[in-house]
C-alpha distance (Angstrom), angle and dihedral (degrees) to the residues before:
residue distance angle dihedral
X1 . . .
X2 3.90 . .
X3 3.97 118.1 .
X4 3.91 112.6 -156.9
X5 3.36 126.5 -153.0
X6 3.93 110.8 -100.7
X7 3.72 93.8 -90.1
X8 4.23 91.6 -145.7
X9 3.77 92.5 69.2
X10 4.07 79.6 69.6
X11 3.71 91.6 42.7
X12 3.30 100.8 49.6
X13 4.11 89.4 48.8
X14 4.12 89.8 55.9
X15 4.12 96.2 35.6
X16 3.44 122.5 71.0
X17 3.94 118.2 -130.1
X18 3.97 109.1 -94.6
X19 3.56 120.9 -110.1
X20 3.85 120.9 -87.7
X21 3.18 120.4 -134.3
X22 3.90 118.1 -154.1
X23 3.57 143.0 169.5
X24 3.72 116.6 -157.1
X25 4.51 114.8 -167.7
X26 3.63 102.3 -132.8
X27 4.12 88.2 -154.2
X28 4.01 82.9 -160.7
X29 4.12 138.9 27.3
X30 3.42 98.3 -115.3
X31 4.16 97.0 54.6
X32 3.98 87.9 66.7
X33 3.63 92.5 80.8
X34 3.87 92.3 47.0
X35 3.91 81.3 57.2
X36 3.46 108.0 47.5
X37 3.54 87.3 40.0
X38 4.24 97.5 53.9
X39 4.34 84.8 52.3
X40 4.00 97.5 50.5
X41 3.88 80.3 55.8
X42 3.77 100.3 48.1
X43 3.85 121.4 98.6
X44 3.43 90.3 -133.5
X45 3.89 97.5 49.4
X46 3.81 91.1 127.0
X47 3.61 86.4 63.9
X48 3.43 101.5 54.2
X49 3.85 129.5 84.5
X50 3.48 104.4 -174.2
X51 4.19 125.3 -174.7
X52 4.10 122.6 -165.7
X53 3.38 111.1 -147.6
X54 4.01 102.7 176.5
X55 3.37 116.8 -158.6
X56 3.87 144.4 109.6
X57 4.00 124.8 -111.8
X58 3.51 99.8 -91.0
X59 3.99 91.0 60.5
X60 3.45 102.0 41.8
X61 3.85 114.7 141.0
X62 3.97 104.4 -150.1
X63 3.95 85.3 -172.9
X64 4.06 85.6 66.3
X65 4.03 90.1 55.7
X66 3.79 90.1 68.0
X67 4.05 121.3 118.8
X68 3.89 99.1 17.1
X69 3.97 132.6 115.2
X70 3.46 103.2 -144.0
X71 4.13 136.4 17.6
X72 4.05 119.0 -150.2
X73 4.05 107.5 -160.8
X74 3.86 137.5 143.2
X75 3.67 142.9 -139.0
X76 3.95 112.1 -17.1
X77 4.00 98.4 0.8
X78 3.94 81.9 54.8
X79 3.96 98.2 49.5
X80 3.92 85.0 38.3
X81 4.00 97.8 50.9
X82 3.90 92.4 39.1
X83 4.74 87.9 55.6
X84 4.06 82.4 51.9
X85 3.70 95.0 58.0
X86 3.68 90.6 -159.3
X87 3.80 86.2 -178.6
X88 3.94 99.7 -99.8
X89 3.41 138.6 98.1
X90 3.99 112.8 -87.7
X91 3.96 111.9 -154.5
X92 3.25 106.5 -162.6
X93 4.45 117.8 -143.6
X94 4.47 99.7 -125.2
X95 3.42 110.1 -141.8
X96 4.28 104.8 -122.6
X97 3.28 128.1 -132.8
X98 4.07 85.5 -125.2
X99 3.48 82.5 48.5
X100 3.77 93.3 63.5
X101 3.84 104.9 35.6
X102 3.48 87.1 51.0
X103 3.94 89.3 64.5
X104 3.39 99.2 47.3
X105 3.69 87.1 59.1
X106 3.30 95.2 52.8
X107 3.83 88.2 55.8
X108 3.74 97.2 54.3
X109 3.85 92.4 45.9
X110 4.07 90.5 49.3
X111 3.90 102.2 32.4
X112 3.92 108.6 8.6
X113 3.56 96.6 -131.7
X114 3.30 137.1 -151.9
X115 3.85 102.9 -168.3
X116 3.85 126.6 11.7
X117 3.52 128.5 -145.0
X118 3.83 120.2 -149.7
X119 3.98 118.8 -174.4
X120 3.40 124.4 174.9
X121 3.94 148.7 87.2
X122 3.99 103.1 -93.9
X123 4.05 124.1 128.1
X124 3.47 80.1 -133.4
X125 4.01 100.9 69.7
X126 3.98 80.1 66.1
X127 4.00 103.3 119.9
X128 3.58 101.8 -17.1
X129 3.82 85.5 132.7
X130 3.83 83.4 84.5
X131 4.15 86.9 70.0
X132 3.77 87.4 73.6
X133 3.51 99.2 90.3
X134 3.48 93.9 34.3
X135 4.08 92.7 53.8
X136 3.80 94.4 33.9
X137 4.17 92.5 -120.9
X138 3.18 128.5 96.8
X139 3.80 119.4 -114.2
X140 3.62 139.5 -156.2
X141 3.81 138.4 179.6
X142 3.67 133.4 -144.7
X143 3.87 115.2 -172.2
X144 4.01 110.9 -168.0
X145 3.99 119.2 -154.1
X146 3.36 88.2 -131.8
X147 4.11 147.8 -4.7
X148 3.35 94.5 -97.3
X149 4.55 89.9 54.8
X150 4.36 83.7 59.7
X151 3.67 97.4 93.0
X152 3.62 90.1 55.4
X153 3.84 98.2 47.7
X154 3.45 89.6 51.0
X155 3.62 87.6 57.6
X156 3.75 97.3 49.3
X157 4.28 86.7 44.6
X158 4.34 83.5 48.9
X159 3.99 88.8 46.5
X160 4.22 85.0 47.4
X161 3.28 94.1 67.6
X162 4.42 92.5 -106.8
X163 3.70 108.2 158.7
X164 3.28 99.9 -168.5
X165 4.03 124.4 29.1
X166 4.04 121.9 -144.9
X167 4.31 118.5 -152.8
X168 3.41 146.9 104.7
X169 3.39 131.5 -71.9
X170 3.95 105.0 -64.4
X171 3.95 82.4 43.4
X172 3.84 99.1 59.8
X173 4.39 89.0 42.9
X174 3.34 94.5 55.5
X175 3.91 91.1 38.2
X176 3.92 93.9 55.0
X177 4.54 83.4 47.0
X178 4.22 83.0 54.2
X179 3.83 87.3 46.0
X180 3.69 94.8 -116.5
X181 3.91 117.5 141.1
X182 3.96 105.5 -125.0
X183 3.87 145.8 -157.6
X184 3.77 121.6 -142.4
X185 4.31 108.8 -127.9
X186 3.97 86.1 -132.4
X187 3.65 116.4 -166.0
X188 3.24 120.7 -124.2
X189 3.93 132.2 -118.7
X190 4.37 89.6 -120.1
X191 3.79 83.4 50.7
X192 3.00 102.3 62.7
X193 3.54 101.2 38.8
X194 3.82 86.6 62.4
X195 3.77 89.7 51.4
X196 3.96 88.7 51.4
X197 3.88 92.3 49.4
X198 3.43 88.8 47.9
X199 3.92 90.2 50.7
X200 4.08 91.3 45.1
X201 4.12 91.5 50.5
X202 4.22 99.6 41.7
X203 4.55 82.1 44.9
X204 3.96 93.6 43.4
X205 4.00 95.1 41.4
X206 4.53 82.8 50.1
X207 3.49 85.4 48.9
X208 3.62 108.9 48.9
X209 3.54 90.1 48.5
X210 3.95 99.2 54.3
X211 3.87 71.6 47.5
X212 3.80 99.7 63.9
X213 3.94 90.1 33.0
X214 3.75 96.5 59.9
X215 4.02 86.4 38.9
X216 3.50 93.4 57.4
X217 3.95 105.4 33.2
X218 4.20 77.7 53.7
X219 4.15 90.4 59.9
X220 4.18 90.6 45.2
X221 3.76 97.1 53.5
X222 3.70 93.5 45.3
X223 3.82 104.7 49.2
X224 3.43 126.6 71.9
X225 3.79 103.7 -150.4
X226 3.47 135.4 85.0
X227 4.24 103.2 -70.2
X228 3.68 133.8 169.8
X229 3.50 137.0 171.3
X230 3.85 122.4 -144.5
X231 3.48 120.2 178.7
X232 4.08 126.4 -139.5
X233 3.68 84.4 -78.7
X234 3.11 97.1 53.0
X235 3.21 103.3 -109.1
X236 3.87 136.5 147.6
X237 3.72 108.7 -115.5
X238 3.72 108.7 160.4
X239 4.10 135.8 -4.1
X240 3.79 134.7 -168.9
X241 4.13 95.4 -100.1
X242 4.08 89.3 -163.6
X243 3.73 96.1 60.2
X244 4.07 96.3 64.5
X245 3.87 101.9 -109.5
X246 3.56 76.9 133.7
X247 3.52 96.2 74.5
X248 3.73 98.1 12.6
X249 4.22 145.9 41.0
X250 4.20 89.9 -138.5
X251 3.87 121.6 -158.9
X252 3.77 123.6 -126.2
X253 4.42 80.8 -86.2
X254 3.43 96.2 48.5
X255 3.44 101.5 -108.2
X256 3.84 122.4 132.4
X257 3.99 95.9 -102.6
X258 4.01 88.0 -179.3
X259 4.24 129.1 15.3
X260 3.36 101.0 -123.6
X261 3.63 110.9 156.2
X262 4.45 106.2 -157.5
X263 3.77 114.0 147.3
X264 3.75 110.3 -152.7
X265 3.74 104.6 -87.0
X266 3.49 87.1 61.5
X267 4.15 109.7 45.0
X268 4.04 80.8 48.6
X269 3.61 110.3 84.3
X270 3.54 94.8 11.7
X271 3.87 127.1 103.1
X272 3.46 122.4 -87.9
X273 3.96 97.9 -142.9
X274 4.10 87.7 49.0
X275 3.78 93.0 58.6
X276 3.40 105.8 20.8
X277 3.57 116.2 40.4
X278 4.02 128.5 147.5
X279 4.05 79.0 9.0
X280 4.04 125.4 131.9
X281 3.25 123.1 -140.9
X282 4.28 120.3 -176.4
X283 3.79 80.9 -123.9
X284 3.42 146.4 -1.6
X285 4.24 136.4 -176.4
X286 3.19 114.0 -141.8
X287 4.32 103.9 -170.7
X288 4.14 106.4 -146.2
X289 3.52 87.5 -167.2
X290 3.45 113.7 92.0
């Protein structure tokens, strides 16, 4: 039996990594520069076609999310792209803890509060109510289900005494309609550079697959000997379906060396050492790379 080496590691050392395509939902105008600024400063910039779309949840044009690899977005656009399942991956822009401490100083040096009111859906508003006593205000958190539920926790945050409110973009609107002086949640440049690298690793990992896939199912179609290839797990991933493994284990001769009777839909998915042991195939590719 003769194991090749998984011919992709040589592929990928001659073929340069395709492009990725993302779009990242700048949630307010000011967050585009932070953007374009974090991809002229990447090392894989020449990679990376990046589209802006800036705009908050409520005014979110699906149709404009079409033909990309990967969407960056926070808060509400986030949780709203991720319930379409519009077939991508959605990386969603985490709120930091930097991100939040450096708000509420904002709001004491602008408005000398006495109690802060953050609204919003981030991880992030998780326990901040511990930075009261550290900050010497008292803070509060309101987490609506859903974009449309932020009018009314602003309300119950104005009827709490908060006089000052902390969110996104939607958040400080509908603050300044309720009367209530607000801080935009800005997102910092570090953020979102862990959002992009995030976005380059989930694409590249989708893409080098589809990669070895096509490489492989290429070499099976084209060879008329006996072929499989079994992954690192040892798992059958793809055969040759002209050369009878569907009916057969062949030796190296072609001749049936045992009767085992698999149709395809079977011997894929299955382990090799289950079905075929103490059989020889004229070749087999066994993929290190798990």
């Amino acid at each position: 039996m003769h194991n090749s080496r998984d011919p992709q590691t040589n592929a990928q050392e001659r073929t340069p990594l395709p492009q990725i395509r993302i779009v990242s939902i700048s949630p307010y105008p000011e967050m585009e520069r932070i953007v374009q600024d974090v991809i002229a400063a990447h090392p894989q910039r020449g990679r990376i076609d990046n589209r802006i779309i800036t705009a908050t949840v409520d005014r979110l044009d699906l149709s404009e999310l079409r033909d990309c690899d990967a969407i960056i977005a926070r808060g509400y656009s986030a949780r709203r792209l991720k319930a379409q399942e519009l077939g991508v991956p959605v990386i969603d822009i985490a709120i930091s803890g930097y991100d939040v401490i450096r708000s509420i100083q904002e709001c004491q040096r602008r408005f000398q509060t006495r109690r802060i009111g953050f609204v919003g859906f981030y991880n992030a508003f998780n326990g901040i109510e511990q930075f009261s006593g550290m900050f010497g205000c008292d803070i509060r958190v309101y987490i609506p289900e859903c974009a449309a539920e932020i009018r009314h926790a602003l309300e119950l945050a104005k009827q709490d005494g908060c006089d000052v409110i902390v969110g996104g973009y939607s958040v400080q609107q509908d603050a300044g309609l309720l009367g209530l002086p607000a801080i935009l949640l800005r997102t910092g440049r570090e953020t979102y550079a862990q959002s992009l690298e995030e976005a380059i690793r989930t694409v590249t990992l989708v893409q080098q697959e589809r990669i070895r896939t096509e490489t492989y199912k290429i070499i099976t179609e084209s060879v008329k000997d006996g072929l499989l290839y079994v992954d690192a797990s040892g798992i059958i991933r793809l055969d040759n379906p002209g050369n009878g493994l569907e009916h057969h284990a062949l030796s190296a001769s072609g001749s049936a060396q045992h009767g085992y009777e698999f149709g395809l839909a079977e011997m894929q998915g299955n382990a090799f050492e289950r079905l075929y042991a103490g059989v020889a195939f004229a070749v087999v590719l066994f993929d290190v790379i798990k």
